[in-house]
ZAZAVO-244067 format. One record per residue (C-alpha): y negated, z, x negated. Coordinates in nm, 2 decimals, decimal comma. Example, Ala and Ser with C-alpha at 12.3 -4.5 7.8 and 13.67 -1.06 7.14 Angstrom:
2
{{0,45 0,78 -1,23}}
{{0,11 0,71 -1,37}}
//
This chain:
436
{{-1,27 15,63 -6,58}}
{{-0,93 15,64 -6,75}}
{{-0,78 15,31 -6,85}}
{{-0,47 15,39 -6,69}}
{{-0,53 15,35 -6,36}}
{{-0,45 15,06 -6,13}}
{{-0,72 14,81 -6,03}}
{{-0,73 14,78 -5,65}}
{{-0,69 14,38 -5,74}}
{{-0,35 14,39 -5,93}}
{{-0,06 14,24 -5,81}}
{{0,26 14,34 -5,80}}
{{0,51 14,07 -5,92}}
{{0,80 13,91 -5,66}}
{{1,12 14,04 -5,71}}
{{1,32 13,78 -5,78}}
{{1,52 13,60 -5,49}}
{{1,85 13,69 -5,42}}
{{2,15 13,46 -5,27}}
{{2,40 13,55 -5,00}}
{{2,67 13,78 -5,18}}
{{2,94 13,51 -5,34}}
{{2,71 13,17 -5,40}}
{{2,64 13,15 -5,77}}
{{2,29 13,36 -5,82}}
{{2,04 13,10 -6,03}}
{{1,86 13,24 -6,34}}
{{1,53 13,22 -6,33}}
{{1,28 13,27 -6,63}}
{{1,11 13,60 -6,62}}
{{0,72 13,62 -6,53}}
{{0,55 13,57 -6,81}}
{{0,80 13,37 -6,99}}
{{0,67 13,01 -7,17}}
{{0,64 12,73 -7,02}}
{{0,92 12,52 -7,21}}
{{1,17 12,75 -7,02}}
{{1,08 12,61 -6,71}}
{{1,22 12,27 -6,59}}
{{1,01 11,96 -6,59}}
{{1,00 11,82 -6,20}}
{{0,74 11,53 -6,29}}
{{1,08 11,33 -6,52}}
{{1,28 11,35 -6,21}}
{{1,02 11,17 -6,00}}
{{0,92 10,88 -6,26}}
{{1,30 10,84 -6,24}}
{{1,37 10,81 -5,86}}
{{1,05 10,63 -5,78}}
{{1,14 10,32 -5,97}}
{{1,50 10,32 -5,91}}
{{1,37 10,35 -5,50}}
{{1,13 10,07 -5,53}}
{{1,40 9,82 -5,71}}
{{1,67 9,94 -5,46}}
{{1,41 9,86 -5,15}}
{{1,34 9,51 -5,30}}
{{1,65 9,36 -5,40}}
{{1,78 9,44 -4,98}}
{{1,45 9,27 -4,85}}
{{1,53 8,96 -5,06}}
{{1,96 8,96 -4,94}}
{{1,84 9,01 -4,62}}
{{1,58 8,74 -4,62}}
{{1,82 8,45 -4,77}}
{{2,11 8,59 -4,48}}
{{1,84 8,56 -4,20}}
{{1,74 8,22 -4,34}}
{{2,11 8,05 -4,40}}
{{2,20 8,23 -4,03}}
{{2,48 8,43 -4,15}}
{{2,51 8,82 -4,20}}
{{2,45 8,90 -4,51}}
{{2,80 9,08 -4,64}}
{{3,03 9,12 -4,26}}
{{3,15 8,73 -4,32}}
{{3,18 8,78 -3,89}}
{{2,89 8,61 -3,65}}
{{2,88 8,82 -3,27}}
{{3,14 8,65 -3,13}}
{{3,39 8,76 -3,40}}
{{3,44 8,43 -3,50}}
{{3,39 8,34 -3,85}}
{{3,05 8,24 -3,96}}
{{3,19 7,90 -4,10}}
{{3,30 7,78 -3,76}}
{{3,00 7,54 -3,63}}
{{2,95 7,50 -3,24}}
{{2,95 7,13 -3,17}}
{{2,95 6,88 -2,87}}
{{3,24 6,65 -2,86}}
{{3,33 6,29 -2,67}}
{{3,69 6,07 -2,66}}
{{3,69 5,74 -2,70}}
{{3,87 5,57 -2,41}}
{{3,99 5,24 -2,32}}
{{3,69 5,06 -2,06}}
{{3,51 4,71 -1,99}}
{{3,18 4,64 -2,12}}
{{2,96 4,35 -2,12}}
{{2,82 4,08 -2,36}}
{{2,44 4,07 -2,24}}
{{2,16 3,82 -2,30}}
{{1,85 3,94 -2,22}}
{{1,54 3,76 -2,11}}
{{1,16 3,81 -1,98}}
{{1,14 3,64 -1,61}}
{{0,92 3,59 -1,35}}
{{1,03 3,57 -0,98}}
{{1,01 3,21 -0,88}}
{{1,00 3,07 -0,54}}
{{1,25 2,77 -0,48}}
{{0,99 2,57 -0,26}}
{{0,64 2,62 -0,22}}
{{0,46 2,43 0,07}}
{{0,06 2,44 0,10}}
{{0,00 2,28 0,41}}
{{-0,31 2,04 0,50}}
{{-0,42 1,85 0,82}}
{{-0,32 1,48 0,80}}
{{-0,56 1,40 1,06}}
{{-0,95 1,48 1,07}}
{{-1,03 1,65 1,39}}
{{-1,13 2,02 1,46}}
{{-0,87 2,35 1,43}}
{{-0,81 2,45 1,83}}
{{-0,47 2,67 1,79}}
{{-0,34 2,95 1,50}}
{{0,06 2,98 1,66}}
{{0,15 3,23 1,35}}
{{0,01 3,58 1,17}}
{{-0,03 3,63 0,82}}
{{0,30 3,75 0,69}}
{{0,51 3,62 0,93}}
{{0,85 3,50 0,83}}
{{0,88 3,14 1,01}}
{{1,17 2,90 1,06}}
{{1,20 2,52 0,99}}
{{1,04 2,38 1,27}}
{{0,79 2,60 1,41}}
{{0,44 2,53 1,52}}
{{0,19 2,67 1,32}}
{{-0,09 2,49 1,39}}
{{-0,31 2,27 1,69}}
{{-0,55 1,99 1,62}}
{{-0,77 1,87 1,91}}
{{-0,56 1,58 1,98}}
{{-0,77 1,44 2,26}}
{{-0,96 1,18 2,05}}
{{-0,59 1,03 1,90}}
{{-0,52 0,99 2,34}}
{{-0,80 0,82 2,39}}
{{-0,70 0,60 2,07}}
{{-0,36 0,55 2,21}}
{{-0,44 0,43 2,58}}
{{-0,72 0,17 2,42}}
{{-0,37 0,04 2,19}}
{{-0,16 0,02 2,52}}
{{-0,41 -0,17 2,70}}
{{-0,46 -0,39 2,42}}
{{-0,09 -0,45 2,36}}
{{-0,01 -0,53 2,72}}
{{-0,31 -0,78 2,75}}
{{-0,13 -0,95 2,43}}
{{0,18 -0,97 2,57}}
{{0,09 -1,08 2,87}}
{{-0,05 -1,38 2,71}}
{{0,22 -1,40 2,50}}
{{0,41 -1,46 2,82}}
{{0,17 -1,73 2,98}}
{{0,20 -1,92 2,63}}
{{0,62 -1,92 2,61}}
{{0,57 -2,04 2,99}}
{{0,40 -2,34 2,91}}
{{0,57 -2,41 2,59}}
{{0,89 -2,45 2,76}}
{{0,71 -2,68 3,01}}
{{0,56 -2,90 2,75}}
{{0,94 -2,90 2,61}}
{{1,03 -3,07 2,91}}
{{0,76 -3,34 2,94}}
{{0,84 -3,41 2,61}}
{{1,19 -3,49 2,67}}
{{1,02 -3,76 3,00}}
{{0,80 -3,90 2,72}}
{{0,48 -3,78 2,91}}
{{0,33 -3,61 2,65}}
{{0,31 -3,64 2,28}}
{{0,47 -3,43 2,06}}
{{0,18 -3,32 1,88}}
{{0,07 -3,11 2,21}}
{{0,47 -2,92 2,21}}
{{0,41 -2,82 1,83}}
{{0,08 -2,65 1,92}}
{{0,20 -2,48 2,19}}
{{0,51 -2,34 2,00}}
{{0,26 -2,22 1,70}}
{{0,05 -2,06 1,97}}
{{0,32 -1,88 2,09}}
{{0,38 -1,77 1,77}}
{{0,05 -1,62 1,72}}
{{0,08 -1,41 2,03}}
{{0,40 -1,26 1,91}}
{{0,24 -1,15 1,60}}
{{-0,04 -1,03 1,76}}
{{0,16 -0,84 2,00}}
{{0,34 -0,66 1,70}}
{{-0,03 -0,55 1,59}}
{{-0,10 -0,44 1,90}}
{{0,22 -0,22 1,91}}
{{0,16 -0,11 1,60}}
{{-0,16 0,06 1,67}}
{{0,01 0,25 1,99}}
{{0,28 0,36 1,74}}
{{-0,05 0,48 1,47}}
{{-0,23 0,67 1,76}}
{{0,18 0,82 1,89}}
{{0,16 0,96 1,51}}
{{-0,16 1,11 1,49}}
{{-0,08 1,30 1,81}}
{{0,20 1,41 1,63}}
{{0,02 1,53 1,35}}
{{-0,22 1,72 1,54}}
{{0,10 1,97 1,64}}
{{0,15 2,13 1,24}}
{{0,50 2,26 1,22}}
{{0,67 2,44 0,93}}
{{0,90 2,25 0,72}}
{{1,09 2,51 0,57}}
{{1,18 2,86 0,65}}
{{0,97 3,10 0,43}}
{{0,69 3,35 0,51}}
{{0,35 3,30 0,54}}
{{0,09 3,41 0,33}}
{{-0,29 3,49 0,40}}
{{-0,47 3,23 0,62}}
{{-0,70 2,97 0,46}}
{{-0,91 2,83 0,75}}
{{-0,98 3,00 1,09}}
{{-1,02 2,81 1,40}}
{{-1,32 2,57 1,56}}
{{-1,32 2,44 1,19}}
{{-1,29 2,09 1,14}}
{{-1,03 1,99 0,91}}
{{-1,01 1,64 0,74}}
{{-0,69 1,46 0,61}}
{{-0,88 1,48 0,24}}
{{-0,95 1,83 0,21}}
{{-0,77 1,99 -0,09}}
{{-0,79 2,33 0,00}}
{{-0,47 2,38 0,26}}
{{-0,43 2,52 0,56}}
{{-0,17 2,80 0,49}}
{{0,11 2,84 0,25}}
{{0,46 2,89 0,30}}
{{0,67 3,03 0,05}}
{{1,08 3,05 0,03}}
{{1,22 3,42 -0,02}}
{{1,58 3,37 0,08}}
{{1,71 3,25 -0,14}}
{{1,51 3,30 -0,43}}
{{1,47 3,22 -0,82}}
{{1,40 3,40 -1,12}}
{{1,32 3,16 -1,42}}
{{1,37 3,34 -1,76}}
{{1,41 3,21 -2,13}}
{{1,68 3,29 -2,36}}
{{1,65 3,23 -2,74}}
{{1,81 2,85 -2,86}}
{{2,11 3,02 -3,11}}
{{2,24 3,14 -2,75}}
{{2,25 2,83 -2,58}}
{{2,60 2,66 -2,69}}
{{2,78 3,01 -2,58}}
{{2,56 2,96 -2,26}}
{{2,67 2,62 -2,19}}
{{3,01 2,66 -2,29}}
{{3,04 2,93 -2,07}}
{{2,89 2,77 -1,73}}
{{3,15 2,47 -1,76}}
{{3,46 2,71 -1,69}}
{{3,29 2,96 -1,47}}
{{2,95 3,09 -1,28}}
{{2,75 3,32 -1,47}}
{{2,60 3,66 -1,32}}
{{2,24 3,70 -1,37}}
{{2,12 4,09 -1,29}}
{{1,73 4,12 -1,26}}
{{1,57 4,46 -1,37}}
{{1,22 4,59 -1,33}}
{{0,95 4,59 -1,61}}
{{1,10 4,95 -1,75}}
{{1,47 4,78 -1,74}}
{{1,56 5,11 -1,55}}
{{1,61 4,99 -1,21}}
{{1,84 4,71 -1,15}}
{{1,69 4,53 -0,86}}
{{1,89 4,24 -0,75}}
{{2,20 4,06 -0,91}}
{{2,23 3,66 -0,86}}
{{2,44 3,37 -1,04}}
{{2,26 3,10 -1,29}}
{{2,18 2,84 -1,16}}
{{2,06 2,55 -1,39}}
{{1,94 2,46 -1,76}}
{{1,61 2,35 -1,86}}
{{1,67 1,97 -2,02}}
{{1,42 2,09 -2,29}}
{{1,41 2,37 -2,56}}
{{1,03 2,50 -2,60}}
{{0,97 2,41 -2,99}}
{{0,68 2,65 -2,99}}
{{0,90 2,98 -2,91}}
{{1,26 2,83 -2,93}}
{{1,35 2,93 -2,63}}
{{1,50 2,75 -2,31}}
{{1,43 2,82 -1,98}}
{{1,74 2,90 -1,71}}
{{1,67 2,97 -1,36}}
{{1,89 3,20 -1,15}}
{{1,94 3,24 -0,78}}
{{1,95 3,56 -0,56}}
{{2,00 3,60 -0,23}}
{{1,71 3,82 -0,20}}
{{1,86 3,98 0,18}}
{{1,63 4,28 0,11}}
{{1,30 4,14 -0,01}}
{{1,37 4,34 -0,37}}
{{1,24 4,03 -0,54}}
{{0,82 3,94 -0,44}}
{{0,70 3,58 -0,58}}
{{0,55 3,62 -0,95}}
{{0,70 3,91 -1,01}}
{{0,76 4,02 -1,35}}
{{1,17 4,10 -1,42}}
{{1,44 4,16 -1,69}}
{{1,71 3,92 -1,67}}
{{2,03 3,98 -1,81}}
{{2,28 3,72 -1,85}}
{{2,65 3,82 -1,89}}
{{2,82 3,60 -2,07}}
{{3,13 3,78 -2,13}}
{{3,31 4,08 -1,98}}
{{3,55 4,25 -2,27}}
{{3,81 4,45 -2,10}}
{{4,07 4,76 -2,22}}
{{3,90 4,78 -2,53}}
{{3,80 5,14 -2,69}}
{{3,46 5,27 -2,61}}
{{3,27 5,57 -2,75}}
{{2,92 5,73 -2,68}}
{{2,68 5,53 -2,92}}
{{2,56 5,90 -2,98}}
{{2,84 5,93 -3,17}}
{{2,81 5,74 -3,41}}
{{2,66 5,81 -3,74}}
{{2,56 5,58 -3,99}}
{{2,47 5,59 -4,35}}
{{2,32 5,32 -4,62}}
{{2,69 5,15 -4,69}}
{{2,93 5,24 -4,40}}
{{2,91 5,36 -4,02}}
{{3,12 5,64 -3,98}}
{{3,26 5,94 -3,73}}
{{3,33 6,28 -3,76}}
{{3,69 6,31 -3,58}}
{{3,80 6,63 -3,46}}
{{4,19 6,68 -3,58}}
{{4,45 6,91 -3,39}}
{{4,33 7,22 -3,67}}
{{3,99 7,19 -3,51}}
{{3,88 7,07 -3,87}}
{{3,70 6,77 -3,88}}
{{3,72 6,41 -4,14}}
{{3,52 6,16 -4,21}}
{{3,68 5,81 -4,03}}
{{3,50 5,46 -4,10}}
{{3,47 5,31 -3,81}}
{{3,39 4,91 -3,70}}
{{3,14 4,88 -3,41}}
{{3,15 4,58 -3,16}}
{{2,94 4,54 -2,83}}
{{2,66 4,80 -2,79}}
{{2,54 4,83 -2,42}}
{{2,37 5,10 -2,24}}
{{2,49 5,45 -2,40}}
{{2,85 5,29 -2,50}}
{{2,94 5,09 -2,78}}
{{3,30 4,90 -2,83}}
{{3,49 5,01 -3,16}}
{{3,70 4,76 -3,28}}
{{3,88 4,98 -3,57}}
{{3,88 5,30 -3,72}}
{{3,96 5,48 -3,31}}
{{4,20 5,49 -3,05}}
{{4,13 5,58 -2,74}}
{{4,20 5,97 -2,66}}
{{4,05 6,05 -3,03}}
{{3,80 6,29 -3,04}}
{{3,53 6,29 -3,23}}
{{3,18 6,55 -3,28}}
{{2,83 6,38 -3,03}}
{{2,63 6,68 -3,12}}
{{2,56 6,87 -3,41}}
{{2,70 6,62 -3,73}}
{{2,41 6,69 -3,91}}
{{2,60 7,02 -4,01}}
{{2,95 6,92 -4,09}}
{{3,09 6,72 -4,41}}
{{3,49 6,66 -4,47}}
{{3,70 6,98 -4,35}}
{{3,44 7,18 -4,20}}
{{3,58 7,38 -3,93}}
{{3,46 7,31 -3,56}}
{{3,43 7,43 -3,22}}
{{3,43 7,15 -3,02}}
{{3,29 7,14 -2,65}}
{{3,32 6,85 -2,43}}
{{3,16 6,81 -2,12}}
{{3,42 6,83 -1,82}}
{{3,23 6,56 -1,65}}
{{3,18 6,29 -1,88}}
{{3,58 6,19 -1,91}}
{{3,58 6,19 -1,50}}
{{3,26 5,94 -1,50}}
{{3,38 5,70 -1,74}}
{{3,71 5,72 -1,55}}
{{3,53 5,60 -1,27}}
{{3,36 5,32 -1,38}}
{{3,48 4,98 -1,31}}
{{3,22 4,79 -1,53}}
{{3,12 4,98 -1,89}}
{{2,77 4,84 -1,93}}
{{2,56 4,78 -1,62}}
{{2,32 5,01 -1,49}}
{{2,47 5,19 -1,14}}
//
C-alpha cells in the first residue's frame, strides 16, 4: 500500500478564525509551532486570585468597623440625610415650681382611745343591743345584765332606810320633850344628853341605810352597759346566758376610735430642733403612704412630741391626726409618714434624670440655640419624687439633654426632643413634690 495515501483517521487542521472585516485580525501561532510562542494563562490567574482575595478582605473588615460604630462606611449621611454626627436625644427645661422638704418615717395606724369593756357587776349576760362591726355612738346600749337580783337588793335598802328614819323621828320627838322637862327641873340632865346622842345614832344610821339604796340604784345602772365613746366595734368576746363577774379580765367587747385617728411614727433625733422650731410658728402636714410609698392614703397635721428620745435607735416618736372620713386608715396598720417641714417656692426645678454626675462635680449637658451641647456645673438642692431643686448653674427655660448623655461630650451636635406633655404637667402642678 503506498505511503502516500491518507489514513481514514487524519485530521484536517482548523483554519484559522477570522474577525468581522475592519477589527484588528489577531495572530495566532501556526499548528505545530513551540510552545514558548504561545501565551502563558496560568501567570495571569496567580495574579488576579490574590489581588481578589485581598480586595474581598480588606471590604469585609471597613464594613464590619462601619456596622459596628453605626455609621456608613464612606457616605458621611445616615437615612434621614442628616449627618451621622448629629445624636437623637430626649430633652427637659428647667422651670420655676414648689417642692417640699420631707421627713420620712415608718408608722403604724394608732387608735386615739381604745376601750375594752367589762361587767362591773356579777350577774348573767341577758341582752347583745349591737353587731360586730357596728359603728356606735357615745351613749349607746350595748349590753343587759339580769338586773333583777340588784331590785330585790334595792327594795330590802328602802325598807331598811325608812324603818331607820322612822325611828330616827320617834327619837328627835322625845329629845325635844326631855328638853322641855329639863327646863321644869323634872328630869336630870343626864337623861336629855342620852337622848340627843341617840338621836345622833339614828341619823348616822339613816345615812347607811341610804347609802345602800344609792349602792343597789348603781348596780342597776351598771347592769345597762353603754358605750363611752363613739368608735366601732370589733368581734364579740362573750355570747349571752353567760355569767359575767366584775373580776374577769377578759372584756366584754372592744371599742375602738376611727374618726379621728392617729398614726405614731419616729423620725431620727438630728431632725428634731428643725421639727420643733417649725411647730411653734405653724401646723405641720403629715401625708401617710402605704407600705410601697406609692399610694398616698390620707393627709393629717402633727399632732404632739414624744417627751423622750429612744437611746436605743435615736429616734423620737410624733403622732399625727387624720380625719380618717373614708376609713383609708385600719388600726395597726403599717404606713409611710412624711413630714413637711418646709415648702420652697419659685425656685428652678429639673428632672433628677437629668442630672449626671461624675467623681468631683454634678453636671448637665445644656442644649445651646446651635443645637450643640456644653458641659454646665450645676448645684443641686431638694430632691423629691422625680424633681430636684437647682440652686446654681440653671435658669429656668434652659434646656438641657434627659436621655441619651451617655453619647455626647462638649460641642457634640444634638437633636433634641422634648415631650409636649411634660412642660403642660409641671405647669399644672400646684405642689412640686407630693404624690397626686
Amino acid at each position: 500500500m503506498s505511503q502516500n495515501k491518507p489514513s481514514i483517521f487524519e485530521t484536517k487542521p482548523d483554519p484559522p478564525l477570522a474577525l468581522p472585516p475592519g477589527e484588528p485580525q489577531l495572530a495566532l501561532p501556526p499548528p505545530g509551532a513551540p510552545a514558548a510562542l504561545r501565551p502563558n494563562r496560568s501567570k495571569f490567574l496567580w495574579i488576579l486570585v490574590p489581588l481578589f482575595l485581598a480586595g474581598a478582605t480588606w471590604g469585609y473588615v471597613h464594613w464590619s468597623k462601619a456596622s459596628a460604630s453605626g455609621k456608613p462606611p464612606a457616605a458621611g449621611k445616615n437615612g434621614d440625610g442628616k449627618g451621622s454626627d448629629v445624636t437623637q436625644v430626649v430633652a427637659a427645661k428647667a422651670r420655676l415650681g414648689n417642692i417640699g422638704v420631707y421627713f420620712n418615717g415608718l408608722g403604724a395606724v394608732t387608735p386615739i382611745y381604745t376601750v375594752t369593756l367589762r361587767s362591773r357587776v356579777d350577774g348573767e349576760l341577758t341582752e347583745i343591743h349591737y353587731r360586730e362591726g357596728d359603728t356606735v355612738h357615745q351613749g349607746d346600749l350595748l349590753v343587759q345584765i339580769d338586773p333583777r337580783p340588784f331590785e330585790v337588793q334595792l327594795i330590802q335598802a328602802e325598807g331598811q332606810l325608812a324603818k331607820d328614819e322612822a325611828a330616827l323621828a320617834n327619837a328627835r320627838i322625845d329629845l325635844t320633850r326631855y328638853q322641855t322637862l329639863l327646863t321644869q327641873n323634872a328630869i336630870q340632865e343626864q337623861q336629855v344628853a342620852t337622848q340627843k346622842a341617840l338621836v345622833t345614832q339614828d341619823e348616822g344610821t339613816v345615812k347607811s341605810d341610804q347609802g345602800q339604796v344609792d349602792s343597789a340604784k348603781l348596780n342597776l345602772v351598771y347592769c345597762k352597759i353603754t358605750a363611752p365613746i363613739t368608735g366601732r366595734i370589733g368581734l364579740r368576746l362573750v355570747d349571752p346566758g353567760n355569767i359575767v363577774h366584775a373580776a374577769d379580765t377578759t372584756g366584754l367587747l372592744v371599742i375602738t376610735q376611727i374618726e379621728p385617728i392617729s398614726v405614731l411614727f419616729t423620725v431620727a433625733e438630728d431632725q428634731l430642733p428643725t421639727v420643733l422650731q417649725k411647730m411653734r410658728t405653724a401646723t405641720l402636714e403629715v401625708d401617710a403612704y402605704d407600705r410601697d410609698m406609692k399610694k398616698k392614703l390620707a393627709q393629717g397635721t402633727l399632732t404632739t412630741v414624744d417627751n423622750q428620745i429612744d437611746q436605743t435607735t435615736g429616734t423620737v416618736r410624733l403622732r399625727a391626726t387624720f380625719d380618717n372620713k373614708d376609713d383609708s386608715l385600719f388600726p395597726n396598720q403599717f404606713v409611710n409618714a412624711r413630714l413637711l417641714v418646709q415648702e420652697k417656692r419659685g425656685v428652678v426645678l429639673l428632672p433628677s434624670a437629668a442630672i449626671q454626675r461624675s467623681s468631683n462635680a454634678t453636671f448637665v449637658y445644656l442644649v445651646k440655640p446651635d443645637s450643640t451641647v456644653t458641659v454646665r456645673n450645676i448645684t443641686e438642692g431638694t430632691t423629691e419624687g422625680d424633681d430636684s431643686e437647682i440652686t446654681a448653674g440653671l435658669n429656668a427655660g434652659d434646656t438641657v439633654v434627659m436621655t441619651g448623655a451617655d453619647k455626647l461630650q462638649e460641642g457634640s451636635k444634638v437633636n433634641a426632643q422634648i415631650p409636649s406633655d411634660t412642660s403642660s404637667k409641671k405647669a399644672g402642678a400646684t405642689k412640686a413634690g407630693v404624690n397626686q
